[in-house]
C-alpha positions in Angstrom: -8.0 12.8 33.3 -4.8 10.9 33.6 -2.7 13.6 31.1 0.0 11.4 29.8 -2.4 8.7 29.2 -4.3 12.0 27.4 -1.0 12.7 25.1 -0.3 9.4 24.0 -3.1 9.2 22.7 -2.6 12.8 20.8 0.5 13.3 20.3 2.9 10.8 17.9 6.9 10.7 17.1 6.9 10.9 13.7 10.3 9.8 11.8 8.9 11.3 8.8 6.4 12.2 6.5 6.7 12.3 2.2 5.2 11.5 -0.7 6.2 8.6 -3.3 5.2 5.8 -5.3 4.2 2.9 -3.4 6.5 0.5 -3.5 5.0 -2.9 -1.7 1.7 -4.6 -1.7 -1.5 -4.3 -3.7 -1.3 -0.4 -4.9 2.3 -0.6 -5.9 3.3 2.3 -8.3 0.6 4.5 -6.8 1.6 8.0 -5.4 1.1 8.0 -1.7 1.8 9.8 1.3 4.0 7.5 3.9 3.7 8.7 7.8 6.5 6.6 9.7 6.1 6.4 12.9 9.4 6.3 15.0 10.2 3.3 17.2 9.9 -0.8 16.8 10.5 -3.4 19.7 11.6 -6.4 16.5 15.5 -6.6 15.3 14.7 -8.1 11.9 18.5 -8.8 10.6 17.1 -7.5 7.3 15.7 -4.7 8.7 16.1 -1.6 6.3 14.4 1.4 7.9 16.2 1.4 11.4 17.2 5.1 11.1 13.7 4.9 12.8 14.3 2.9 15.6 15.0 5.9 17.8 14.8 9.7 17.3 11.8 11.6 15.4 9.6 14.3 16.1 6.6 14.9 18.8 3.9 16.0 16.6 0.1 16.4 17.2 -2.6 14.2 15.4 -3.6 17.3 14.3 -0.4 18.3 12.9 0.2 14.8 11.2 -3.2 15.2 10.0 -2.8 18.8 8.2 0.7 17.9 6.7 -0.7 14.7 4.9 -3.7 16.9 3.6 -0.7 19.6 2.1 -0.3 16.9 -0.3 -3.6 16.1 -1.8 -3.2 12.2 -1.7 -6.1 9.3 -2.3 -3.6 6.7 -0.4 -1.5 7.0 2.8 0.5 4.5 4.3 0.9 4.3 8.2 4.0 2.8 8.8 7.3 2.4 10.3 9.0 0.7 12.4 6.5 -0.7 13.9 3.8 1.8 14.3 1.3 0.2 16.3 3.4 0.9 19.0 2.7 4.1 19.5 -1.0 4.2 21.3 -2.1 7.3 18.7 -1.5 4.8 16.0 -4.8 3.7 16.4 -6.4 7.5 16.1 -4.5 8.3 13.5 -5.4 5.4 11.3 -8.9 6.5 11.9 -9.1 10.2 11.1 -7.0 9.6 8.0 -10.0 7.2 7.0 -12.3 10.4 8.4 -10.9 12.1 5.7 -11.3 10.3 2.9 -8.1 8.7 2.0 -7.6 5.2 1.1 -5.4 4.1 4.1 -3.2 0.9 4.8 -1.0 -0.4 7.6 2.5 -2.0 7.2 2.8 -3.9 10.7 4.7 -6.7 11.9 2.2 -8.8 13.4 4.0 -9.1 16.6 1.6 -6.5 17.8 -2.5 -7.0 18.5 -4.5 -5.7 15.1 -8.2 -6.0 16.9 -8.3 -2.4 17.5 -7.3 -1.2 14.3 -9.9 0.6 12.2 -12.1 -2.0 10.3 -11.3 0.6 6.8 -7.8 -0.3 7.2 -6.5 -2.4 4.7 -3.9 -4.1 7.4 -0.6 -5.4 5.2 0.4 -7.7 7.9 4.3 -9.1 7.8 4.5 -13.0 9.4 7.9 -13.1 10.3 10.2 -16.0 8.8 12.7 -17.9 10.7 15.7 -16.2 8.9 14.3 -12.9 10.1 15.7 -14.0 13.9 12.1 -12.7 14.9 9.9 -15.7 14.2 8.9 -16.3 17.8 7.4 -12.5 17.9 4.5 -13.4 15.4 1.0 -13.0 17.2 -0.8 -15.6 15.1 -4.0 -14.3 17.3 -4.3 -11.4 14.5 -4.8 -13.9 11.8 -8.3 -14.4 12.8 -8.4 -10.5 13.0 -7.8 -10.4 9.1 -10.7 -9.0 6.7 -10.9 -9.9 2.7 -9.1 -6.8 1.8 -6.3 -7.1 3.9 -2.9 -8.6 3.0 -0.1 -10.9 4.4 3.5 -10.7 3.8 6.5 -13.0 4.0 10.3 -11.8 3.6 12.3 -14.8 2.6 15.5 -14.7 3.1 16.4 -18.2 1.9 14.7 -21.8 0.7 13.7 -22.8 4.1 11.9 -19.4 4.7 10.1 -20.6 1.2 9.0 -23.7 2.7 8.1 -22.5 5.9 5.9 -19.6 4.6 4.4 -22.5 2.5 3.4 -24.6 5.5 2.2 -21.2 7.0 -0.3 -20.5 4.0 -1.9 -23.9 3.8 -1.9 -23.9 7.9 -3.9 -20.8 8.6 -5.6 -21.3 4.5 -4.7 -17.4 4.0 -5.0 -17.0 0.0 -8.6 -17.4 1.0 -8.9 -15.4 4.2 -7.2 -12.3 2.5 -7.0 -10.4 -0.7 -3.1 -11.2 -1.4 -0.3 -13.0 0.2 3.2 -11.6 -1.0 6.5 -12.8 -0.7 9.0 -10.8 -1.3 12.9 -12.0 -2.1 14.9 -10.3 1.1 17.2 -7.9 -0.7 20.4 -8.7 -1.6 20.0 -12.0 -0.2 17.8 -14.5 -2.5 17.7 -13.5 -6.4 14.5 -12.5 -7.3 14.1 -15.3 -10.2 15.1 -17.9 -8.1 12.0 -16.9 -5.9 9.6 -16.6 -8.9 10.9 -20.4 -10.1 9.9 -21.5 -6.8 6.4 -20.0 -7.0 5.9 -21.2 -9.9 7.3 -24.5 -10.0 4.7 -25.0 -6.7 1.5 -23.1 -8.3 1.0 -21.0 -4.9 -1.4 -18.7 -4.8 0.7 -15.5 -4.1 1.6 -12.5 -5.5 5.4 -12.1 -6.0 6.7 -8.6 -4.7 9.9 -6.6 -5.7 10.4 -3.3 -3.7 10.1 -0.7 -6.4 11.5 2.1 -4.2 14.9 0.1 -4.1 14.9 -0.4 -8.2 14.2 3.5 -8.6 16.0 5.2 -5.4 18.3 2.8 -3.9 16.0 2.5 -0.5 17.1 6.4 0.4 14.9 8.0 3.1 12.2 9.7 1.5 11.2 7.5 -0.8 
C-alpha cells in the first residue's frame, strides 16, 4: 500500500475544533460543533477565516472523531477554508454521519461534491463576481445537489444581486434544494438594503445575517 496515499486519507490538518451556535444556513442558532479544516486554494477578497489558510494541526480521523464526541453534539459542521481539499474530508464526513450526528458541509463549490456522503446536507457557496473568484465555480456540482441541501450567494454589491438572480432562475435552484441564501457581505452592503431587494423582487430565498458576527465580532472560536 502506497503509505502517503494511506495517511491522507487518515490523517487531517485541523485549524480547529469548538462548539457554538450556528451561525449560517438552515440550523442557525443551534449549538454545534465546527471542525475547520486548514487550507483553501480560493482568495475570496471577503474572505474572513484566512487565519486558516496555512498552519493547523495533523490530527488522526480518529482523534477528530473522539474530540467532537467530548462535546455531546446533534450537529457538526465540516468546514473551513475549503475543506474538501483535504482527501480525509470525505472520511470524515462519513464517520461523523456513522455516529449519529446531524452533519453539513460549508464548501465553495470550486471543488467536485459527487463523492461526498449522500447524508450530508452540502451548504454549497456559488461564488459572485465581486468575490474575484467567479470563474472557480464548478457548476458540474449543481446537478450533484439533493432536496436537503442548500446554496449560498455572498453579495457584495447590486450587480452580485442581479447575477445571483440570473443564476437562480438558470440552474431553477429554489426547486432543486431546500434553501438558497444570500447573505449581505459584511461591512460592505447594508443588510436592509439587501432584504428591500428580495423583497421588492419576491425571490424565493432565505435572507442570511451571520449571527456569530452580531454576538462575537467574527473571533475565532466562535
Amino acid at each position: 500500500m502506497n503509505t502517503a496515499v494511506h495517511q491522507s486519507a487518515t490523517v487531517l490538518r485541523i485549524t480547529e475544533i469548538f462548539y457554538s451556535l450556528q451561525g449560517e444556513a438552515r440550523t442557525v442558532g443551534r449549538p454545534t460543533v465546527f471542525v475547520r479544516l486548514t487550507g483553501c486554494p480560493l482568495r475570496c477578497v471577503y474572505c474572513d477565516t484566512a487565519y486558516a489558510f496555512t498552519g493547523g494541526t495533523m490530527m488522526a480521523l480518529t482523534q477528530v472523531i473522539s474530540e467532537v464526541a467530548a462535546y455531546q453534539p446533534r450537529y457538526v459542521t465540516v468546514t473551513g477554508g475549503e475543506p474538501l481539499a483535504q482527501p480525509a474530508c470525505l472520511p470524515l464526513l462519513s464517520a461523523l454521519c456513522d455516529a449519529g450526528y446531524e452533519v453539513s458541509l460549508e464548501t465553495s463549490g470550486a471543488l467536485p461534491v459527487q463523492a461526498v456522503d449522500p447524508r450530508v446536507v452540502k451548504v454549497l457557496d456559488l461564488k459572485t463576481p465581486a468575490s474575484g473568484e467567479a470563474h472557480r465555480n464548478d457548476y458540474r456540482n449543481v446537478s450533484c445537489l439533493a432536496p436537503h441541501d442548500q446554496v449560498k450567494f455572498v453579495v457584495c454589491d447590486r450587480e452580485d444581486y442581479e447575477w445571483a438572480r440570473f443564476k437562480l432562475d438558470e440552474y431553477s435552484l429554489a426547486d432543486r434544494v431546500g434553501d438558497v441564501l444570500l447573505s449581505p457581505s459584511h461591512e460592505q452592503l447594508a443588510p436592509r438594503e439587501l432584504a428591500e431587494w428580495i423583497l421588492a423582487d419576491n425571490l424565493p430565498v432565505r435572507l442570511q445575517l451571520q449571527l456569530h458576527k452580531l454576538l462575537w465580532n467574527d473571533e475565532p472560536g466562535h
